[in-house]
C-alpha positions in Angstrom: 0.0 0.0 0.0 1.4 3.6 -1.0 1.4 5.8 2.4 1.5 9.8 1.9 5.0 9.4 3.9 6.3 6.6 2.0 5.7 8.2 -1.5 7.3 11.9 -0.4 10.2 10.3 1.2 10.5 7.9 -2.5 10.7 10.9 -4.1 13.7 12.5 -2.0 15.4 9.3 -3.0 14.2 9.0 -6.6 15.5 12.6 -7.2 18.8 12.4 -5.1 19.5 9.4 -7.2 19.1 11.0 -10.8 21.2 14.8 -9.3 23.9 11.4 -8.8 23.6 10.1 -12.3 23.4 6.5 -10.5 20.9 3.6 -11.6 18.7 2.0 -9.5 21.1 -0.8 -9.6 24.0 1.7 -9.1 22.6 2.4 -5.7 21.6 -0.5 -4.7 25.4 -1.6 -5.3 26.3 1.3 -2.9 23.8 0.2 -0.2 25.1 -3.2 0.1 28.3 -2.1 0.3 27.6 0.7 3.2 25.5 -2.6 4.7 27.3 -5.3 4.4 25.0 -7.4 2.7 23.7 -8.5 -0.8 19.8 -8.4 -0.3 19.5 -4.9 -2.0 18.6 -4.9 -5.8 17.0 -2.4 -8.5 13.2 -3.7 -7.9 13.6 -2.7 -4.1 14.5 0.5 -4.7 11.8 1.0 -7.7 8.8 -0.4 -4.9 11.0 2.4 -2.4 10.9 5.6 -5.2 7.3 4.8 -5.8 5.8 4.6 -2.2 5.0 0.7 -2.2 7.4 0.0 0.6 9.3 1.9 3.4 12.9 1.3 3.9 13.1 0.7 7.5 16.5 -1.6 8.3 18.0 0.0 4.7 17.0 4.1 6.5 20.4 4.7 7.8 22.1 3.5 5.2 20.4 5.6 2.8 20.8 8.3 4.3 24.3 8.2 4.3 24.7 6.8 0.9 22.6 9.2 -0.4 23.6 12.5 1.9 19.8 13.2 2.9 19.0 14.8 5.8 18.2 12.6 8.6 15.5 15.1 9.6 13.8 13.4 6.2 12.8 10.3 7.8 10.4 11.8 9.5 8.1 11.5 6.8 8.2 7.6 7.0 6.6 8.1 10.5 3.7 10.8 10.3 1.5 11.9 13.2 -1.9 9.4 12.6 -4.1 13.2 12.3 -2.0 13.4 8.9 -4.7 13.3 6.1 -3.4 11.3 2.9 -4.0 13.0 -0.7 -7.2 12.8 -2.1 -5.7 10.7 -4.8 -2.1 9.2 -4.5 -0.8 8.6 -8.3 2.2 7.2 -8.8 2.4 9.8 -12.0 3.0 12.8 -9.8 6.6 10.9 -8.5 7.3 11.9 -12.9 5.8 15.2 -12.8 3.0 14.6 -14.6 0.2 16.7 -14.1 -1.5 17.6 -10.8 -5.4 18.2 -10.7 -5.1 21.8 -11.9 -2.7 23.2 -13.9 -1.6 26.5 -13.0 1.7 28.7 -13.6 3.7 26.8 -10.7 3.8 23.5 -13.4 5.2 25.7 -16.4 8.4 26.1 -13.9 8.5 22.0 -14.3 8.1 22.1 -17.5 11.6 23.9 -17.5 12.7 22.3 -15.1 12.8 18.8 -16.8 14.6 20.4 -20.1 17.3 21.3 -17.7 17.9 18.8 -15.5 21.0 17.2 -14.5 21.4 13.6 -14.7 20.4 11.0 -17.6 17.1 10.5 -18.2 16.6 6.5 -17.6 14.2 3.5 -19.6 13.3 2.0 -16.4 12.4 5.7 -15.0 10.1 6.4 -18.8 8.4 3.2 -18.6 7.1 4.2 -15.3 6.3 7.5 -17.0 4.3 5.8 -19.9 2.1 3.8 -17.6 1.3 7.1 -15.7 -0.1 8.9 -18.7 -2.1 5.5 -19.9 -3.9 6.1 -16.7 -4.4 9.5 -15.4 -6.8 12.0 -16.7 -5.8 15.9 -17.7 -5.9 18.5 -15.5 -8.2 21.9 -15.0 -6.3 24.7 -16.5 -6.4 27.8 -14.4 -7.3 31.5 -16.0 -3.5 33.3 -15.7 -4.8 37.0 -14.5 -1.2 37.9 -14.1 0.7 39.9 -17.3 0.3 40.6 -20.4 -3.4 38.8 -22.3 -2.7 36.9 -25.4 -5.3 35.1 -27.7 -5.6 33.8 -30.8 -3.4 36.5 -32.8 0.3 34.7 -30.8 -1.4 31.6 -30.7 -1.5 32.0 -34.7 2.5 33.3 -34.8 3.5 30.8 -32.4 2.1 27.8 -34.7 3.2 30.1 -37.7 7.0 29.6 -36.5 6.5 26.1 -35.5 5.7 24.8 -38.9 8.1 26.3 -40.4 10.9 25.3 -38.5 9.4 21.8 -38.8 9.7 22.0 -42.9 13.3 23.3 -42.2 13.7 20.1 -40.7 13.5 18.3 -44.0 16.6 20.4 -44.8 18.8 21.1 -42.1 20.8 18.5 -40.1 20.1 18.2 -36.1 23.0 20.6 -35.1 21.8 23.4 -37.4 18.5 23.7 -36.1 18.9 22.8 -32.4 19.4 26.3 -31.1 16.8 27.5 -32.6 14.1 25.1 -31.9 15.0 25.1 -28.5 14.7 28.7 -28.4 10.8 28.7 -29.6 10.0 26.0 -26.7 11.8 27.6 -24.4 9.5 31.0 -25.5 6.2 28.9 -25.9 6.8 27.8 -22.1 7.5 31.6 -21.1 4.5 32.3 -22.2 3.0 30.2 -20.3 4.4 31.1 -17.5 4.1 34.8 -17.4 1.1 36.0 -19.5 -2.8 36.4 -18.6 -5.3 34.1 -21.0 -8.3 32.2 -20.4 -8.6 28.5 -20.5 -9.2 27.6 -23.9 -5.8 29.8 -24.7 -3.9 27.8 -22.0 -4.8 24.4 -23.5 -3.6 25.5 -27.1 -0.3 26.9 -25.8 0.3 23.6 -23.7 -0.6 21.5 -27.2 1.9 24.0 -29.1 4.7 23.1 -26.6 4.0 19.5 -27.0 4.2 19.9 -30.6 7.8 21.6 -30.2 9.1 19.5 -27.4 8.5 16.5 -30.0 10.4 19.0 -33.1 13.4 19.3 -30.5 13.2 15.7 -29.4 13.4 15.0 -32.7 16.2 17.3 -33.8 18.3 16.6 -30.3 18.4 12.9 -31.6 19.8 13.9 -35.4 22.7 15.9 -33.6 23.3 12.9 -31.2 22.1 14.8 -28.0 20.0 11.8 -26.8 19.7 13.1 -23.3 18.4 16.9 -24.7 16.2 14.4 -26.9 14.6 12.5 -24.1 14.3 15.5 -21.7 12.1 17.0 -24.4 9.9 14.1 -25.3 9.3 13.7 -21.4 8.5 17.5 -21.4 6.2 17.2 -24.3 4.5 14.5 -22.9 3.7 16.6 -19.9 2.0 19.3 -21.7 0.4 17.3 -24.0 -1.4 15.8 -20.7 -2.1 18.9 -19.6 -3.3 20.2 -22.7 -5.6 17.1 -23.0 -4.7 15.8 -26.1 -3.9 12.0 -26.4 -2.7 12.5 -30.4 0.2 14.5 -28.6 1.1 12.6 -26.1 1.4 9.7 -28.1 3.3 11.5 -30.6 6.0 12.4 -27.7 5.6 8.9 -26.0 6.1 7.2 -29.5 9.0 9.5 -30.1 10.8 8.4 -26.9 10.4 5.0 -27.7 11.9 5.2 -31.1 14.8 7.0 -29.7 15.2 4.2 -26.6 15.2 1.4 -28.9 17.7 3.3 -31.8 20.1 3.9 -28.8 20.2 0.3 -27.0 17.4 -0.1 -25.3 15.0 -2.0 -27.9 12.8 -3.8 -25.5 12.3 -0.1 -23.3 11.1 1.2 -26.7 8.7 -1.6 -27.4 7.1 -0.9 -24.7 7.1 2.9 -24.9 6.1 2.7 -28.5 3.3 0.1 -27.9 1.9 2.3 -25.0 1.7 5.1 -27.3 -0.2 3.1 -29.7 -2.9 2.0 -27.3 -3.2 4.8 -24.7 -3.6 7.5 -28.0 -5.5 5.0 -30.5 -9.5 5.7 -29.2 -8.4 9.5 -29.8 -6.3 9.8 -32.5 -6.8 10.0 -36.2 -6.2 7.6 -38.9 -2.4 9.0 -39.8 -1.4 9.3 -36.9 -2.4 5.7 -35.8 -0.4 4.9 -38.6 2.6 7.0 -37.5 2.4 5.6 -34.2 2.3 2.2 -35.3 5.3 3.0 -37.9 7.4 3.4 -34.7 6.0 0.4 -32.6 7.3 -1.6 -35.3 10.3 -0.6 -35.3 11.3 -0.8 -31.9 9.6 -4.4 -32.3 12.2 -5.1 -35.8 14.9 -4.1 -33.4 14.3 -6.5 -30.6 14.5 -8.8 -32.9 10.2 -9.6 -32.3 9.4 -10.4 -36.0 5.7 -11.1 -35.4 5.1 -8.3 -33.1 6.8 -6.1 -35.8 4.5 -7.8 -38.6 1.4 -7.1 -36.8 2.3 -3.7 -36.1 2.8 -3.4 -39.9 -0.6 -4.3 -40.6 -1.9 -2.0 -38.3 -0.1 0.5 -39.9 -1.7 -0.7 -43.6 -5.0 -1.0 -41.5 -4.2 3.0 -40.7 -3.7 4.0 -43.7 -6.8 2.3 -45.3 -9.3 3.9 -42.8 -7.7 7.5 -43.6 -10.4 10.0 -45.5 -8.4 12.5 -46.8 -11.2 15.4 -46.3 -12.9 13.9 -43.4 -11.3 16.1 -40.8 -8.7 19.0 -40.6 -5.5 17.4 -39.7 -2.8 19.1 -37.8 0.3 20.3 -39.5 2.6 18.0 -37.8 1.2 15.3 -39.9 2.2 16.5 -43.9 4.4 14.1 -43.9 3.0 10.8 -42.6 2.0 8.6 -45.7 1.8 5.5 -47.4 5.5 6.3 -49.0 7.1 7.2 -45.8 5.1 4.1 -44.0 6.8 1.5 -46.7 10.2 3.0 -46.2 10.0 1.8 -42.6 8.3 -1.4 -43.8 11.8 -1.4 -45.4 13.9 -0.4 -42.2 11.8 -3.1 -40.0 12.5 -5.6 -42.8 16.0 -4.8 -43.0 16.6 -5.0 -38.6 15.3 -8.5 -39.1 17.6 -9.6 -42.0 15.0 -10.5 -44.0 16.7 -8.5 -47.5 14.1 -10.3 -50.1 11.5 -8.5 -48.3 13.3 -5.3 -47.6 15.2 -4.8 -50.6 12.2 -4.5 -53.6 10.5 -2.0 -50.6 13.4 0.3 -50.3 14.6 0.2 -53.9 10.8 1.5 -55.1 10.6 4.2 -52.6 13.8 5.5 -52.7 13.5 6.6 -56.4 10.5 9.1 -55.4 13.2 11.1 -53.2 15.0 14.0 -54.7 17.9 15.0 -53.4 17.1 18.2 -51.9 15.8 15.9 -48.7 19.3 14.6 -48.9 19.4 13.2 -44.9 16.5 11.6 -45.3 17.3 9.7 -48.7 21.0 9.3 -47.4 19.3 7.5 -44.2 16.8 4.9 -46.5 19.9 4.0 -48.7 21.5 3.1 -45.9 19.2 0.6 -45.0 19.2 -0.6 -48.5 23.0 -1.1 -48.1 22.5 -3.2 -45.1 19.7 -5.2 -46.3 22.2 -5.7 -49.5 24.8 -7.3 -47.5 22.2 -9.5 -46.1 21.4 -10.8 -49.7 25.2 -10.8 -50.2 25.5 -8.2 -52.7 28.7 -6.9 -51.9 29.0 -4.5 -54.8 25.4 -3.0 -54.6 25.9 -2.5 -51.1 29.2 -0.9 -51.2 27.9 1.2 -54.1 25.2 2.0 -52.0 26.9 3.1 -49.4 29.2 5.5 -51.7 25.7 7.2 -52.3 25.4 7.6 -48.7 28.7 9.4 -48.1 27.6 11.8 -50.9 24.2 12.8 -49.5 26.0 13.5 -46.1 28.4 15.9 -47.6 27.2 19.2 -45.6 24.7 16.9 -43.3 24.8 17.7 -39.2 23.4 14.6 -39.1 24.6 12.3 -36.2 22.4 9.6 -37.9 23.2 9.4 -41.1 26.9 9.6 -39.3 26.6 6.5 -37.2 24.8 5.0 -40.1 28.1 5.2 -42.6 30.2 3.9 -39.3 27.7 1.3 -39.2 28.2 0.2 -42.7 31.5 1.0 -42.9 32.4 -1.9 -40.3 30.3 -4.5 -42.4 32.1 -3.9 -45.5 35.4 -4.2 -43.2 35.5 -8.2 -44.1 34.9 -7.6 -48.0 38.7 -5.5 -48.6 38.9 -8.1 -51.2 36.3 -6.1 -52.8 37.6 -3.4 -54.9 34.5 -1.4 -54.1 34.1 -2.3 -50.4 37.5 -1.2 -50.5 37.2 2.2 -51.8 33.9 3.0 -49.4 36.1 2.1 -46.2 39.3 4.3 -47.8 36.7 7.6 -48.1 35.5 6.4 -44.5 39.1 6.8 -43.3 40.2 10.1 -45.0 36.9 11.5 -43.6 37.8 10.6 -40.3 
C-alpha cells in the first residue's frame, strides 16, 4: 500500500538518485556495500521511489549513501491526524500533471529540459504507464501579465511549422538552437502571460508539438539526453493540454529513440503504449505513424511477429484515412503511405530479412529527390544493409558511396553513425575493390 509518507520520502530518494547520475542498480550496489549485505537490488528501490514499501532496516544506510537529511525520515513516521491526498498517483513521482494546472507546473516544464542527470528507460516506462492512466488536469485563467489570444497563438504555430519544414533540410545541429529557443518562449508564455482557459490548452498542445520537433532534432545531432528531456517535457503538456494525439506522438518518439540507442525492449514498450493509450483519440495517420514506430522498436528487438502485426496495423491506418474527413494538424504533412513502406523497409531490413526489404526500399527510394538529402541518405543506408544481407557486396558498397555523398554538408549524427555502421560490415569484403574504396573515403573522412 502507497502511504502519503512513504511516496514523499520515495521521491527524496528518486531525485537524489538522478542529481547522482546513478541507476537503480547503481545504488543499490552502494547500499550493500555501506551494509554489508547483498539483499538490495533495483526492484527494491523502484517499490522504495514509488511509495509501495518503506525502507526501515535499509533508513540509515540511505541516508548516508545518499547524503539526505536525517531530519527526512520523519516523513516515513507521520502523526496518525495526517490526512493522505485525495488521490495518491504514482504519475506525480514523474511530474505529470496535478489536478489543476496552473503557472507553478510551467516552472516544471523547464525544469525537466534542464535537469541534471540522464534521463533513464526504467524511470520512462514508469512515466508511460502514468499517462495510460491519469486523466488531464483543470487549466487555471493566468490573470497575471500581459493577455494573449488567438493572434500569438497563430504566430506561435506560424513559426512552429516552419521550423518543422526546415527540418527536411537542415541537419540536427543546425537547427537545435533555434528550436529550443521557440520551446523555451512557448513555455515563457506560459508562464508569465494572462489568458483564459481555452488559450492555455492550445499553448500547452503547441509546446507538446515543439518539445516533440526538439526531441526529434536533439536525436539527429546525437544529443539523446536533450532528446529524451524533451519528449518527457512534451509528454507533460500534452497531458495537460488534454490531447492523447500529442502525447502519443511524444511517448512514441521516446520510444523510437530508446530502442535506436540500446534499449529496444524499453522502446517496445514505450512505442506500444503510445499506440494503445492515444489510438481511441487519435486520427487515422497518426495511428499509422504511431504504429510505424512500434514496429520498429519491435524489428529491433528482434520480435518479427510483433513487428508484422504492427505493420498491418499500420496498412489498416492508412486504409481507414479520409483525406477530407477532418482538418488534420500540421505536424502530420508528412505521414503517408510512401514514408510508411520505407520503414516497412527499415523493419525488414533490422530483421535480416533482405528479399522483403530490398524490392520496398529500392521503389521508394527513387521518389526522393535529393534536396531531402538526410532523409534519402538515411533509406539507402538501409538498402545497403539489407544488400549485404542478400550478399550483394557490390550494390551495397555502391550504395553506401551514395550515402557518403548525401552527407556531404549533413549535421546529421544519424546518417553519421549510419556510414560507421556500414562501414564496419564492409570491413570483411577488402577483397572487394569497391568495399574497399567506401572504407578508404571512411578513413580520409575521419
Amino acid at each position: 500500500m502507497v502511504t502519503a509518507g512513504a511516496f514523499e520520502f520515495g521521491q527524496i530518494i528518486w531525485n537524489r538518485r538522478l542529481e547522482l547520475g546513478w541507476s537503480r542498480p547503481k545504488l543499490a550496489g552502494k547500499l550493500n556495500a555501506r551494509a554489508g549485505l547483498t539483499t538490495c537490488d533495483g526492484a527494491l528501490i523502484y517499490k522504495w521511489e514509488t511509495g509501495r514499501h518503506a525502507p526501515k532496516a535499509w533508513l540509515p544506510h540511505i541516508l548516508e549513501v545518499l547524503t539526505i537529511p536525517a531530519d527526512a525520515a520523519a516523513l516515513l513516521h507521520p502523526p496518525t491526524t495526517r490526512a493522505a491526498p485525495a488521490r495518491v498517483c504514482e504519475a506525480s513521482l514523474f511530474g505529470l500533471p496535478e489536478a489543476v494546472w496552473d503557472r507553478a507546473q510551467a516552472d516544471t516544464l523547464l525544469a525537466m529540459l534542464d535537469a541534471s542527470g540522464p534521463v533513464e528507460p526504467d524511470t520512462v516506462r514508469q512515466l508511460a504507464h502514468a499517462w495510460l492512466i491519469c486523466e488531464p488536469p483543470q487549466i487555471l485563467h493566468q490573470r497575471a501579465g500581459s493577455r494573449v489570444g488567438d493572434s500569438l497563438i497563430a504566430e506561435v504555430r506560424a513559426r512552429t511549422n516552419t521550423l518543422r519544414r526546415m527540418d527536411d533540410y537542415l541537419g540536427g545541429l543546425d537547427l537545435i538552437a533555434q528550436v529550443t529557443k521557440e520551446l523555451r518562449e512557448t513555455i515563457n508564455v506560459l508562464r508569465e502571460a494572462s489568458y483564459a482557459e481555452e488559450t492555455g490548452r492550445r499553448l500547452l498542445e503547441l509546446v507538446a508539438e515543439q518539445a516533440q520537433l526538439v526531441g526529434w532534432v536533439a536525436g539527429d545531432a546525437g544529443l539523446n539526453q536533450q532528446a529524451k528531456r524533451a519528449y518527457v517535457a512534451g509528454v507533460h503538456a500534452a497531458e495537460a493540454a488534454g490531447h492523447r494525439g500529442l502525447g502519443g506522438l511524444n511517448l512514441g518518439g521516446l520510444g523510437y529513440l530508446l530502442a535506436a540507442t540500446g534499449n529496444p525492449e524499453h522502446g517496445v514498450v514505450l512505442t506500444r503504449s503510445a499506440a494503445v493509450g492515444a489510438a481511441p483519440y487519435a486520427s487515422a495517420r497518426e495511428r499509422a505513424m504511431i504504429w510505424d514506430r512500434a514496429a520498429w522498436a519491435a524489428s529491433l528487438a528482434g520480435r518479427e511477429r510483433e513487428a508484422a502485426a504492427a505493420l498491418g496495423r499500420v496498412e489498416d491506418a492508412h486504409d481507414a484515412h479520409q483525406p477530407d474527413a477532418r482538418e488534420e494538424p500540421d505536424w502530420l504533412y508528412w505521414v503517408s503511405r510512401a514514408e510508411s513502406l520505407v520503414m516497412q523497409g527499415q523493419v525488414w531490413t533490422e530483421l535480416h530479412r533482405p528479399l522483403r526489404a530490398v524490392p520496398i526500399l529500392q521503389a521508394v527510394i527513387g521518389t526522393y529527390d535529393h534536396e531531402h538529402a538526410r532523409e534519402t541518405a538515411l533509406y539507402r543506408s538501409w538498402l545497403a544493409a539489407a544488400l549485404l544481407d542478400a550478399g550483394e557486396v557490390e550494390e551495397a558498397a555502391a550504395e553506401t558511396t551514395r550515402v557518403i555523398d548525401l552527407s556531404a554538408g549533413l549535421s546529421s549524427d544519424r546518417v553519421a553513425r549510419r556510414i560507421t555502421m556500414l562501414a564496419q560490415r564492409l570491413t570483411p569484403y577488402t577483397h572487394v575493390p569497391a568495399a574497399r574504396e567506401v572504407l578508404d573515403r571512411v578513413r580520409e573522412q575521419q
